[in-house]
C-alpha positions as CSV (number, residue, x, y, z in Angstrom):
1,X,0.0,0.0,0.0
2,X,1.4,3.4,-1.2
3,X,1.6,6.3,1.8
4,X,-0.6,8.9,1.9
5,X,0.6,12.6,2.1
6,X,-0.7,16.1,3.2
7,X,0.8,19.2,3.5
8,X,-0.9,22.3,5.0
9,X,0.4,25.5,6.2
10,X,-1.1,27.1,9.6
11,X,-0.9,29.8,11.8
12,X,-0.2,29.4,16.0
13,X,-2.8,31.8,17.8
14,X,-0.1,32.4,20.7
15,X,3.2,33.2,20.0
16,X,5.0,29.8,20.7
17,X,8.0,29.3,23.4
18,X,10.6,25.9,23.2
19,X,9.0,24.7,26.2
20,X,5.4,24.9,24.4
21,X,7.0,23.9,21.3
22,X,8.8,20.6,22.2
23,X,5.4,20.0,24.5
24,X,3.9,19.7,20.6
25,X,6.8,17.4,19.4
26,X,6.4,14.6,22.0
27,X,2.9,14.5,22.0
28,X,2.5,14.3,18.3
29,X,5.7,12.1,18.3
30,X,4.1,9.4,20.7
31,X,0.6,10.2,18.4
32,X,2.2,9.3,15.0
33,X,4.0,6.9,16.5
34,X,1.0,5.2,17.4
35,X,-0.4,5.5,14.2
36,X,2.2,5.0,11.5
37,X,2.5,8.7,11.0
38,X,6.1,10.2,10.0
39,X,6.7,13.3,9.1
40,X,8.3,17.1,9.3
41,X,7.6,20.4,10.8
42,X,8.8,23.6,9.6
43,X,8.2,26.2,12.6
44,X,8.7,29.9,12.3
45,X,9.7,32.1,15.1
46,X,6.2,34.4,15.1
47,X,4.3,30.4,15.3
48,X,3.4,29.3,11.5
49,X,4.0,25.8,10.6
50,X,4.4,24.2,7.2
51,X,4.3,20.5,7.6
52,X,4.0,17.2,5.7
53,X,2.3,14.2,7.3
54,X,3.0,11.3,5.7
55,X,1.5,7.2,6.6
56,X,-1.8,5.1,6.1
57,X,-4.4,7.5,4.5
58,X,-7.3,7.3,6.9
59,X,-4.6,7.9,9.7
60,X,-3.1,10.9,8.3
61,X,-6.8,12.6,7.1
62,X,-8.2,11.6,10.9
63,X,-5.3,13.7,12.0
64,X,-5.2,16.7,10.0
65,X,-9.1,16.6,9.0
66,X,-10.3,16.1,13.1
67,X,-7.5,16.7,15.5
68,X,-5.7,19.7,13.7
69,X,-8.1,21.4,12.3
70,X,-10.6,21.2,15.3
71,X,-7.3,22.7,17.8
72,X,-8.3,26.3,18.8
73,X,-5.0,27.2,18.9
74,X,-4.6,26.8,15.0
75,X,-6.2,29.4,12.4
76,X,-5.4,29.7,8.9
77,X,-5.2,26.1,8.3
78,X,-4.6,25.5,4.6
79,X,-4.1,22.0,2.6
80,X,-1.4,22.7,-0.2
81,X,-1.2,19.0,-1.5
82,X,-2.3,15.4,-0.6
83,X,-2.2,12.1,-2.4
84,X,-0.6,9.1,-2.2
85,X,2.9,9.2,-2.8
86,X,5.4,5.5,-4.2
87,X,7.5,5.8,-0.7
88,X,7.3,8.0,2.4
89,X,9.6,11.0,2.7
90,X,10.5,11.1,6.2
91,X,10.4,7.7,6.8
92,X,12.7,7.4,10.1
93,X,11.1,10.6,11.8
94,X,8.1,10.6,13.6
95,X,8.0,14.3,13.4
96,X,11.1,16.0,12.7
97,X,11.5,19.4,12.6
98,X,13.2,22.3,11.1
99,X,13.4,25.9,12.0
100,X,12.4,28.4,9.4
101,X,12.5,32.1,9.1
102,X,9.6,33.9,7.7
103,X,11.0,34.7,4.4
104,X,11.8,30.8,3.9
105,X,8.1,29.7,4.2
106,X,7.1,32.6,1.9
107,X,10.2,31.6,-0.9
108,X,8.5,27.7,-0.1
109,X,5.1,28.8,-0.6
110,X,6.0,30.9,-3.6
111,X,3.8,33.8,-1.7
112,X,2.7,37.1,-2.6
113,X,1.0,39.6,-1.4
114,X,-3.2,39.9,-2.0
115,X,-4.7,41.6,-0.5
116,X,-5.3,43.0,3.0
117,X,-5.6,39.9,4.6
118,X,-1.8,39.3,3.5
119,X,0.0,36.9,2.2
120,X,-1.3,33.5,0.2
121,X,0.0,30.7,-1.4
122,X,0.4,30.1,-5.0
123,X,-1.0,27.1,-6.1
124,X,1.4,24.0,-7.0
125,X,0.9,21.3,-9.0
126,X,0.9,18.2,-6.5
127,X,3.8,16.8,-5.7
128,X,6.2,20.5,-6.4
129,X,5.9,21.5,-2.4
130,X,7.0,18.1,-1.1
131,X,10.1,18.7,-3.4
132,X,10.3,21.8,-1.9
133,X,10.3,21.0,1.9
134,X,12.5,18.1,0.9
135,X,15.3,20.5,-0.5
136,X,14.6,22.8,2.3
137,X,14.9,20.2,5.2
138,X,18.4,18.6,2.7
139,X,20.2,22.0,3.5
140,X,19.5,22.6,7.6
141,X,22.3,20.0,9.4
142,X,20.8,19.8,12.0
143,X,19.3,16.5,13.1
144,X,15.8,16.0,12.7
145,X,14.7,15.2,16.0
146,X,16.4,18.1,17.8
């Protein structure tokens, strides 16, 4: 059975400490874990996320489609790709993440400005933005779980 992939972008409502956000890592760690769920997180320092789940396909949509989207302290949810993929990305990592400035997600998401509600995403042909995190994530040395 092929993996299933989905990546969304999202905004924190709180500003997000290390203490709050490796809180996030072990409990979605021990979830995908659970689950068959691997997968990274790009985290910016004012809290937006850019992350690809990857693993069974009712796993990952029960994940992203009823526990993330239903969490109060995300807004601006937005899918940029899903599908099954021939082989998981992220295969080792449970979650791994990757520290991102804002002017990385918005060269990732090929952003530009809109209109007053700011900046949006331009669509992609499914699979360009996994390429994208994947050359992103091949240039940061340092190791995924940290």
């Amino acid at each position: 059975m092929q993996p299933y992939h989905l990546i969304y972008q999202s905004q924190w409502m709180e500003p997000m400490g290390t203490t709050a956000l490796h809180e996030l890592l072990l409990q979605s760690r021990a979830y995908n874990r659970q689950h068959g769920i691997t997968g990274v997180l790009l985290h910016t320092p004012e809290g937006r996320f850019l992350q690809v789940l990857e693993g069974p396909r009712a796993a990952v949509r029960h994940l992203y489609y009823h526990a993330i989207l239903s969490d109060p302290r995300h807004h601006h949810c937005h899918v940029l790709g899903e599908g099954s993929w021939p082989t998981r990305s992220f295969a080792t990592w449970t979650m791994g993440l990757r520290h991102a400035q804002p002017g990385d997600l918005r060269t990732l998401l090929g952003e530009a400005t809109n209109n007053s509600l700011g900046l949006t995403p331009r669509p992609y042909p499914r699979p360009q933005p996994l390429g994208l995190v994947l050359d992103f994530v091949a240039l940061d040395h340092v190791p995924a779980w940290q």
